[in-house]
C-alpha positions as CSV (number, residue, x, y, z in Angstrom):
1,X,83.6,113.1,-5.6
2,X,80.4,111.5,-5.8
3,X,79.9,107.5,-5.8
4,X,78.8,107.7,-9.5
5,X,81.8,109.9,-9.9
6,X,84.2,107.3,-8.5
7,X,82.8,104.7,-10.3
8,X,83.5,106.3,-13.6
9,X,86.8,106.9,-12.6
10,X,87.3,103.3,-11.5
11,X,85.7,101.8,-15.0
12,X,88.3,104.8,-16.8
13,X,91.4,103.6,-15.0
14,X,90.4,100.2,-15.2
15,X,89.9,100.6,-18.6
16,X,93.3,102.2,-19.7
17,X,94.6,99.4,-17.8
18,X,93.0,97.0,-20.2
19,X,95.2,98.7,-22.5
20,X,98.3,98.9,-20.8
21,X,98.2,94.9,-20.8
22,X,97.0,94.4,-24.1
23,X,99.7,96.7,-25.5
24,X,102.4,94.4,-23.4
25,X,101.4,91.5,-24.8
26,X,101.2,92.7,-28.3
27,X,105.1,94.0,-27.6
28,X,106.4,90.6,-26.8
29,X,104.8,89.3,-30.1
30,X,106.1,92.4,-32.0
31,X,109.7,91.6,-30.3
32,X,109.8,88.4,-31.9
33,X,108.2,88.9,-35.1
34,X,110.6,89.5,-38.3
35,X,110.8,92.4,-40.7
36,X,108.2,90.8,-43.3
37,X,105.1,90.9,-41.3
38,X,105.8,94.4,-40.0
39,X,106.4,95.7,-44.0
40,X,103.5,93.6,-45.1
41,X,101.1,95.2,-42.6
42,X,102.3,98.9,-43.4
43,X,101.9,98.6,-46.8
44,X,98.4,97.3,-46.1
45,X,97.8,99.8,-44.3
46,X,99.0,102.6,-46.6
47,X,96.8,100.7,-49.3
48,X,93.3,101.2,-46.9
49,X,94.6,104.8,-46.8
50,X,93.8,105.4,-50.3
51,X,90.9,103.1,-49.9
52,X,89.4,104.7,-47.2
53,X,90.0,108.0,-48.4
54,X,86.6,109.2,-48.7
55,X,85.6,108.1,-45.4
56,X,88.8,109.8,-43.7
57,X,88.0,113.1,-45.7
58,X,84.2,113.2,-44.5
59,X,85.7,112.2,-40.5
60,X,87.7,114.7,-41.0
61,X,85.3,117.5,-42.0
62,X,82.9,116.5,-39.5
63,X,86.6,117.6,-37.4
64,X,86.9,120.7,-39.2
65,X,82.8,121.9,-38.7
66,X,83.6,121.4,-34.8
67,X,86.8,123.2,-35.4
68,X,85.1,125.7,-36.8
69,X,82.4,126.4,-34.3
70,X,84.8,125.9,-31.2
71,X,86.7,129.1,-32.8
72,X,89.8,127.1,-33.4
73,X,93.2,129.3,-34.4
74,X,94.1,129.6,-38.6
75,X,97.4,127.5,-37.5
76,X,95.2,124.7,-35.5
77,X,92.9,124.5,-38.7
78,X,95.3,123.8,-40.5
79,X,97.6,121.1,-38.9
80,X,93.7,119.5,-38.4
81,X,93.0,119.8,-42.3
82,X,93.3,116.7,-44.5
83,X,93.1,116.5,-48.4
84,X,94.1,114.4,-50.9
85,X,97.5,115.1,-51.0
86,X,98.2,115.0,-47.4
87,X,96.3,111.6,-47.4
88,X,98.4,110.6,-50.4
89,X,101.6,111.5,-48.3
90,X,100.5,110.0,-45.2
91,X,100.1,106.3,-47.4
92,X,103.8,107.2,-49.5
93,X,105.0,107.5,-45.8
94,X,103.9,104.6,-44.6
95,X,105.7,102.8,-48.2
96,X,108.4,104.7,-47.4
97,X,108.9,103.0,-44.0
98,X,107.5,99.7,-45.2
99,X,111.0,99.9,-47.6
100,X,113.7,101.2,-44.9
101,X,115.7,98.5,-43.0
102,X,114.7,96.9,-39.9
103,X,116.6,98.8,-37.2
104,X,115.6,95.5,-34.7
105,X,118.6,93.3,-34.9
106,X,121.2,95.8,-36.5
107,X,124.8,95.2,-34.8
108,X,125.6,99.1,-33.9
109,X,129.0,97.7,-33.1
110,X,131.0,94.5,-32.3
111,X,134.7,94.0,-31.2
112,X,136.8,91.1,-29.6
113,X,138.4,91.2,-26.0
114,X,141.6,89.9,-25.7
115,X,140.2,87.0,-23.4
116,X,138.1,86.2,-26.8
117,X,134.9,87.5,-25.7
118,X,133.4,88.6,-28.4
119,X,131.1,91.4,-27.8
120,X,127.8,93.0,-29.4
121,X,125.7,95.8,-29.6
122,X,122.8,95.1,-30.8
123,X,119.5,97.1,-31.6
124,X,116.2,96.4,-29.6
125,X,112.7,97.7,-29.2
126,X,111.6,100.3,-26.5
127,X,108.5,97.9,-25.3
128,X,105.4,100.0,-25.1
129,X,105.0,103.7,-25.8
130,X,102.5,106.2,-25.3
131,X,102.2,108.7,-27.5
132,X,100.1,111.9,-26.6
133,X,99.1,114.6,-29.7
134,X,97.3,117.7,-30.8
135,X,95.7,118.6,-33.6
136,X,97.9,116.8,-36.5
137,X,95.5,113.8,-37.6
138,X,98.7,113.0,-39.4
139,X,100.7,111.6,-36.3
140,X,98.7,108.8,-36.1
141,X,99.6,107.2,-39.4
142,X,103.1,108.5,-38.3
143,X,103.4,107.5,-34.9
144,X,101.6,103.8,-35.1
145,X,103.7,103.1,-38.5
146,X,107.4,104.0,-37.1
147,X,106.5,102.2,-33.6
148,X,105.5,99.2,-35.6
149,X,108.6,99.2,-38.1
150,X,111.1,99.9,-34.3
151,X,109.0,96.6,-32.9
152,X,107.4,98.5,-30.1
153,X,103.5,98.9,-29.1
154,X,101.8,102.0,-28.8
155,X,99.0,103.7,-26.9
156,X,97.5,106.8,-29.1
157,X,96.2,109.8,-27.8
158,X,95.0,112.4,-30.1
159,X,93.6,115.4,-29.2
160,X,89.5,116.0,-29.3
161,X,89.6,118.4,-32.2
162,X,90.7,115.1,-34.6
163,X,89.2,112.7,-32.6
164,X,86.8,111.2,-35.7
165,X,90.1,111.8,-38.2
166,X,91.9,109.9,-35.9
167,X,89.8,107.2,-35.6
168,X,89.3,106.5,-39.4
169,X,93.2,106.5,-39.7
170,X,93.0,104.2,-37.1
171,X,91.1,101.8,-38.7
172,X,93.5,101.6,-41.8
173,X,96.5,100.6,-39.2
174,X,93.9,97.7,-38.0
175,X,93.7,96.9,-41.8
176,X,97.4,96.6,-42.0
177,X,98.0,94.4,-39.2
178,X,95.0,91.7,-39.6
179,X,96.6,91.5,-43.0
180,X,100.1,90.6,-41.5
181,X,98.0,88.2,-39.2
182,X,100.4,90.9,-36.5
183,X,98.0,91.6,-33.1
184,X,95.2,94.5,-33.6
185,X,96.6,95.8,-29.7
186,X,99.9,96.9,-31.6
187,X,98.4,100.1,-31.9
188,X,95.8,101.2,-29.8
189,X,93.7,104.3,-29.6
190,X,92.5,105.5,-26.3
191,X,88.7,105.2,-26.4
192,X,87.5,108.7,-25.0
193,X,88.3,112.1,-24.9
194,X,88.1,112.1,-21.4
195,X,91.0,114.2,-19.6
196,X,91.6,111.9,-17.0
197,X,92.6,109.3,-19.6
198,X,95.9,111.3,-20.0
199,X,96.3,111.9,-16.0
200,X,96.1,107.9,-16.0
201,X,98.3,106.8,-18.9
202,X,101.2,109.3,-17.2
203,X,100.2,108.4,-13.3
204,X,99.2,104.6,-13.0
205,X,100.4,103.0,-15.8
206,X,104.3,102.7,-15.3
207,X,104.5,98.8,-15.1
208,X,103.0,98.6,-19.2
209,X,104.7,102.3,-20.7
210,X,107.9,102.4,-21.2
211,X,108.3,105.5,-22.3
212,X,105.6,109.2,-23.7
213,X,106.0,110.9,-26.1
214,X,104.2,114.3,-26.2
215,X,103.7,116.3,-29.0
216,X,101.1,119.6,-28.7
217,X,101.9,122.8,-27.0
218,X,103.5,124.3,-24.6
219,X,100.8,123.8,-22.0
220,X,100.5,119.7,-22.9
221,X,104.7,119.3,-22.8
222,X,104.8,120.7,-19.5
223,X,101.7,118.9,-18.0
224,X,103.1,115.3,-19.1
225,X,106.8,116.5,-18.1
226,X,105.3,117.4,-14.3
227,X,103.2,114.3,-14.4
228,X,104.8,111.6,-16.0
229,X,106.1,108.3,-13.7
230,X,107.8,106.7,-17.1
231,X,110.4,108.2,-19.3
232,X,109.4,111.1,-21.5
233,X,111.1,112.1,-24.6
234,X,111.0,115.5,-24.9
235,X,109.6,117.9,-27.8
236,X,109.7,121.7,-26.9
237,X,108.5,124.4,-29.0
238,X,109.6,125.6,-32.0
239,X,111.3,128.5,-31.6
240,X,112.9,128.2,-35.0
241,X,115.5,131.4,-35.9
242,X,117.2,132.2,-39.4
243,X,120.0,134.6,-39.0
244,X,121.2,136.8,-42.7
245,X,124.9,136.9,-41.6
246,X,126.9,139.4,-43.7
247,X,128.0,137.4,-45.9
248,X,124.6,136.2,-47.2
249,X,123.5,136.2,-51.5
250,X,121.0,138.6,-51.0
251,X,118.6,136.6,-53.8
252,X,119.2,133.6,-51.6
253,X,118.6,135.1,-48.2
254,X,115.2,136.2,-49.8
255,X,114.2,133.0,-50.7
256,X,115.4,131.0,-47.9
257,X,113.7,133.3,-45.2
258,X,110.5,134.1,-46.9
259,X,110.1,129.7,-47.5
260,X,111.5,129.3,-44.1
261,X,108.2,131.3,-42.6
262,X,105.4,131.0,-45.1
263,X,105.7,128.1,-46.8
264,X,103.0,126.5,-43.9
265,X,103.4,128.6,-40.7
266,X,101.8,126.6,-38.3
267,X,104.4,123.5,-38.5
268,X,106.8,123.6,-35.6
269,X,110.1,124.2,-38.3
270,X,108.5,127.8,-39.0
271,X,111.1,130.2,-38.7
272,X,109.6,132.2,-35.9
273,X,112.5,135.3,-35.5
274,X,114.8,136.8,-38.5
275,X,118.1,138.0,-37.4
276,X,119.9,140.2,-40.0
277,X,123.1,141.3,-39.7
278,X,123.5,145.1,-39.6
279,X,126.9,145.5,-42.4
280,X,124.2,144.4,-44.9
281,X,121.2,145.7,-43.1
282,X,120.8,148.9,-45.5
283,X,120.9,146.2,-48.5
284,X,118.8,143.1,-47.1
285,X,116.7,144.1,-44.9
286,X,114.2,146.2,-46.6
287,X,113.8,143.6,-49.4
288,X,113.0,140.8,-47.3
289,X,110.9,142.4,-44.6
290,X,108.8,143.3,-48.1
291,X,108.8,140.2,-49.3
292,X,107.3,138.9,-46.0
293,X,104.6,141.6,-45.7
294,X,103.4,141.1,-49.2
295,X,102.6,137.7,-48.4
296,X,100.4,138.5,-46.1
297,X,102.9,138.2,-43.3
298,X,102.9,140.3,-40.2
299,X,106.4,141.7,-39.2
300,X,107.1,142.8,-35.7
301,X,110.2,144.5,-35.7
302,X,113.4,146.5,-33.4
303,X,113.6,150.3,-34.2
304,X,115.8,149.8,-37.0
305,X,113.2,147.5,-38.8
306,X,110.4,149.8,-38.4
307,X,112.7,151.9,-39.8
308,X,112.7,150.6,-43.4
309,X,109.1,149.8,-43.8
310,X,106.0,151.7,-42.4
311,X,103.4,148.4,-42.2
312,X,106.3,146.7,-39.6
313,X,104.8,146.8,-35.6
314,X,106.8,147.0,-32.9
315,X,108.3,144.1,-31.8
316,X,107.2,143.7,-28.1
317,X,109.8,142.1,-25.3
318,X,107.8,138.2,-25.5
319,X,107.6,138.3,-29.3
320,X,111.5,137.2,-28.9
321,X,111.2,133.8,-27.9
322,X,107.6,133.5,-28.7
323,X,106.0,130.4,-31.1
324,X,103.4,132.1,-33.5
325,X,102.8,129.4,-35.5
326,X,101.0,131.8,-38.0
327,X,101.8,134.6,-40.6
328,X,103.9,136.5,-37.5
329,X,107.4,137.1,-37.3
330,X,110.0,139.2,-35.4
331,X,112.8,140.4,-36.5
332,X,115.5,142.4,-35.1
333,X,118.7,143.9,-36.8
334,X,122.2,142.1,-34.9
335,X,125.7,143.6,-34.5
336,X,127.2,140.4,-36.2
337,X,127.5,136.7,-35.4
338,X,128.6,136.8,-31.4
339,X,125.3,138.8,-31.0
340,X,123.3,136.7,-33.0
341,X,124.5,134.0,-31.3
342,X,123.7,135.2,-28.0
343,X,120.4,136.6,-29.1
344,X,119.4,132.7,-30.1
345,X,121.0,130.9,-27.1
346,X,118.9,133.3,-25.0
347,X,115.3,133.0,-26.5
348,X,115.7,129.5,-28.5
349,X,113.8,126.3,-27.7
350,X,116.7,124.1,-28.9
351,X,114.4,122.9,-32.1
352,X,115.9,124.5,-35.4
353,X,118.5,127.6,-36.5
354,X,119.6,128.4,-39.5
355,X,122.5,130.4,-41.0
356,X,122.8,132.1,-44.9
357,X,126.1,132.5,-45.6
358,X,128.4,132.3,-48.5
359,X,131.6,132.2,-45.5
360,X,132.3,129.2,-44.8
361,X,134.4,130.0,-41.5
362,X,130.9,131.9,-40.5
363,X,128.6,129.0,-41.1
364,X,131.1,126.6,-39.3
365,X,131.4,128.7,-36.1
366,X,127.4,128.7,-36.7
367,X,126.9,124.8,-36.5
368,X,129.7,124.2,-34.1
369,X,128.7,126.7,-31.2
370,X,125.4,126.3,-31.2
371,X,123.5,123.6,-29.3
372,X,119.9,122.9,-30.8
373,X,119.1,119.6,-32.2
374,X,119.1,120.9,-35.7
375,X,121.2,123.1,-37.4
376,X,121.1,124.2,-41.3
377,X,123.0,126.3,-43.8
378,X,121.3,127.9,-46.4
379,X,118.2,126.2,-46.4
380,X,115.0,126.9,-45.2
381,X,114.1,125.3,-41.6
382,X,111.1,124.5,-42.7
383,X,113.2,121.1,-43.9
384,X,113.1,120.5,-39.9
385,X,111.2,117.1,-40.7
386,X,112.0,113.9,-40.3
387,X,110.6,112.9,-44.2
388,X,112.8,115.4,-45.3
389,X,115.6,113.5,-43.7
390,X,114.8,110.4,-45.1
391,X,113.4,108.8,-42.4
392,X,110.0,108.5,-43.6
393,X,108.2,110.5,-41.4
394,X,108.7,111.3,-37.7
395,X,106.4,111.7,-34.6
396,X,108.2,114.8,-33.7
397,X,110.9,116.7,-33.0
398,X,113.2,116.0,-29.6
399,X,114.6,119.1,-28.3
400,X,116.3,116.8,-25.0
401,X,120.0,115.6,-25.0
402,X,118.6,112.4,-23.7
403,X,118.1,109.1,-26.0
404,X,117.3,111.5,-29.1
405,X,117.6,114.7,-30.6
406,X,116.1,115.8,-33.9
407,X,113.8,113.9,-36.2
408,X,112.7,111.1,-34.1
409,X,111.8,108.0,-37.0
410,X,112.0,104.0,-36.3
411,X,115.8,103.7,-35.1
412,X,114.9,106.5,-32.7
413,X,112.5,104.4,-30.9
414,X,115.1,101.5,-30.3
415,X,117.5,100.9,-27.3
416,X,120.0,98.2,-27.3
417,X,121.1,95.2,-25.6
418,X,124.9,94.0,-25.3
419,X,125.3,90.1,-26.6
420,X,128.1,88.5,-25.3
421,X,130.1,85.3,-26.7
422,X,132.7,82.9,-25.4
423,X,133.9,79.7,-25.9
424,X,134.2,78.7,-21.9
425,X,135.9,81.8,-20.4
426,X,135.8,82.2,-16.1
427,X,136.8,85.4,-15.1
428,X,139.6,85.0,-12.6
C-alpha cells in the first residue's frame, strides 16, 4: 500500500469512527428521551416524504439510469424502483410506527419473591446498530424509523446502486428529528461507497456497535457473518416453499401458489419451490403449473412435472434450494407430507413455508415439525413481511434462533434489563 493509499485509509477509518461516537452519543440521548419526541419526529418525517417526493423520484431515477447501464438483474431493478405508491407506503409506514406503543419501558413481566423483592423485566434499547443493505431504497425509511421508535442509533449502509435514493430518504429522517429537536446523529448514513467502509464498521468499531444487521445476498450475509467483531442478527435467504398437500381446494391452491410466486418475485417471501402432493397430482398439478407459465413464469420441473406440460424445463440438482428471486420456480411432485417434509428441512433457508390444506391434523403436523421462522396455512408467503404483521414495517427477516426470528420491527430491536425492589432486605 502506498503512503497516499494509507492515508486514505487512515482519514476512512477515522472517519467511520467519527460516526461510531456520534451515534453513541445520540443513543444515550435517545435512551432517555420519551415516546413523544420519537412519534413527533417520525411523523415529520413521513410528512417530508410526501414533500420531497419529487426530489426522491428524480434521485431515484438517476439510481435506475446507472442501474440500467451497470446491467442490473429484472429482480434488483425492481427492489431499486420507487413510485408513488411505494413512497406513499414508505410515509403510511413511518405513521404506522409513529402510532404503535413504545416498546422502551414495557414491564415483559413482574412477580414478588417471598423475601418481598419485587422483581421486573423491563424493555430496553440495543444501543447503536449498524445496519448494512442492498438494493431496497425502502430499508432506509424502515430501518432508521423502527430503530428510532426501539430508542436505539443506527449507522446506514446502503448499497451503491441506491446510493442517491438513499440519500434523499435520508434527508426526510433529518427532517423528522430537527423537528422533535431529537439529535441529527440518530441516524446516520455512511458517507461513501467505499468497500472498506463496511470492512471498518464490522472490524474496528466494536466499542460504538452493538449489534449488524445485514440484509442483501448471500455473498453480503456471509461476508459480515465471517467478519463481524459485534453481534450479528442474522437474515439468510429466502428459500420460501409452498407444499399442495392432498387435502388442498384445488381453486385455493391455485390462487395461493400462483400469489405466493408472482405477485413481486424478487422480495425474499417469493415462494421459490412448489411441492405437490402426488394423490392429487393428476388433478392439481397441471392447472397450476399452467397458471404459472401463463404468467410469464418459468417452471423447472421433476419428470413427472415435465410430464404434464411441454413448456416445463428440467429442474437441475441446485434449482432445489436455490433463491431466484425472479419469474423461476421449481417444482417437484412429493409422496406425501413425511417427504415433503424432508424435502424442505433439506434445501430450506429457515425463512418461510407454507401448507394448503383443508386437514387440519395435516396443517398441524405442518406448523409443529417444522423449524423456520415463519410458518403459514393457506396463505400465500408472500405475507412474510413484517407490515403484514402489523408491525409497521420491518428491516428484515431473521432466519437465527438467537434474539429474533421472523419479522424483525421496534420490539425486536430491544433487550431488557431486570429492576429489582426492596424495602431493606440483606441476603443471609
Amino acid at each position: 500500500m502506498t503512503t497516499a493509499q494509507q492515508k486514505i485509509a487512515g482519514d476512512l477509518k477515522l472517519q467511520m469512527r467519527q460516526l461510531g461516537q456520534s451515534a453513541r452519543a445520540a443513543a444515550a440521548t435517545l435512551a432517555r428521551s420519551g415516546s413523544a419526541a420519537k412519534d413527533r419526529a417520525l411523523r415529520a418525517a413521513a410528512a417530508a416524504l410526501r414533500t420531497r417526493a419529487g426530489e426522491i423520484l428524480a434521485a431515484n431515477q438517476r439510481d435506475l439510469d446507472g442501474a440500467s447501464k451497470a446491467g442490473l438483474s429484472k429482480a434488483m431493478v425492481d427492489r431499486l424502483t420507487l413510485n408513488p405508491e411505494r413512497i406513499e407506503s414508505m410515509a403510511r409506514g413511518l405513521e404506522e410506527i409513529a402510532a404503535f406503543g413504545d416498546p422502551v419501558g414495557a414491564v415483559i413481566a413482574e412477580w414478588e419473591r417471598p423475601n418481598g423483592l419485587k422483581i421486573q423485566r423491563v424493555r430496553v434499547p440495543l444501543g447503536v446498530i449498524g445496519i448494512i443493505y442492498e438494493s431496497r431504497p425502502n430499508v432506509t425509511a424502515d430501518a432508521g424509523a423502527l430503530c428510532l421508535k426501539s430508542g436505539n442509533a443506527v449507522i446506514l449502509r446502503g448499497g451503491s446502486e441506491a446510493v442517491r435514493s438513499n440519500a434523499a430518504i435520508h434527508a426526510c429522517l433529518l427532517d423528522g428529528l430537527e423537528a422533535a429537536d431529537l439529535p441529527a446523529t440518530s441516524i446516520q448514513l455512511v458517507p461513501t461507497q467505499d468497500r472498506e467502509a463496511v470492512g471498518i464498521l464490522l472490524r474496528d468499531m466494536a466499542e460504538f456497535i452493538d449489534v449488524i444487521i445485514p440484509r442483501g445476498g448471500k455473498r453480503l450475509i456471509a461476508r459480515v457473518q465471517q467478519d463481524a467483531r459485534v453481534p450479528v442478527m442474522g437474515h439468510l435467504e429466502g428459500i420460501c416453499h409452498t407444499y399442495i398437500h392432498s387435502g388442498a381446494d384445488l381453486e385455493m391452491a391455485r390462487r395461493v401458489a400462483l400469489n405466493a410466486k408472482m405477485r413481486r418475485t424478487g422480495v425474499c417471501g417469493a415462494t421459490e419451490t412448489l411441492l405437490i402432493d402426488s394423490a392429487i397430482a393428476n388433478t392439481h398439478l397441471c392447472p397450476i403449473v399452467a397458471d404459472l407459465i401463463e404468467a410469464g413464469c418459468e417452471v423447472r420441473g421433476d419428470e413427472l412435472t415435465r410430464g404434464c406440460d411441454e413448456r416445463v424445463k428440467a429442474a437441475a440438482p441446485e434449482d432445489w434450494g436455490y433463491e431466484f428471486l425472479d419469474a423461476i420456480i421449481a417444482v417437484r411432485v412429493v409422496a406425501g407430507i413425511d417427504d415433503a417434509l424432508e424435502h424442505i428441512r433439506q434445501h430450506g433457508s429457515g425463512h418461510t413455508e407454507a401448507i394448503v390444506t383443508d386437514e387440519a391434523a395435516a396443517a398441524e403436523r405442518f406448523l409443529t415439525e417444522l423449524d423456520s421462522a415463519i410458518l403459514m396455512h393457506n396463505a400465500s408467503t408472500q405475507y412474510a413481511d413484517g407490515g403484514e404483521f402489523g408491525l409497521g414495517a420491518e428491516i428484515g427477516i431473521a432466519t437465527g434462533r438467537v434474539h429474533a426470528r421472523g419479522p424483525v420491527g421496534a420490539e425486536q430491536l430491544t433487550s431488557y434489563k431486570y429492576v429489582v425492589r426492596g424495602n431493606g432486605q440483606t441476603r443471609p
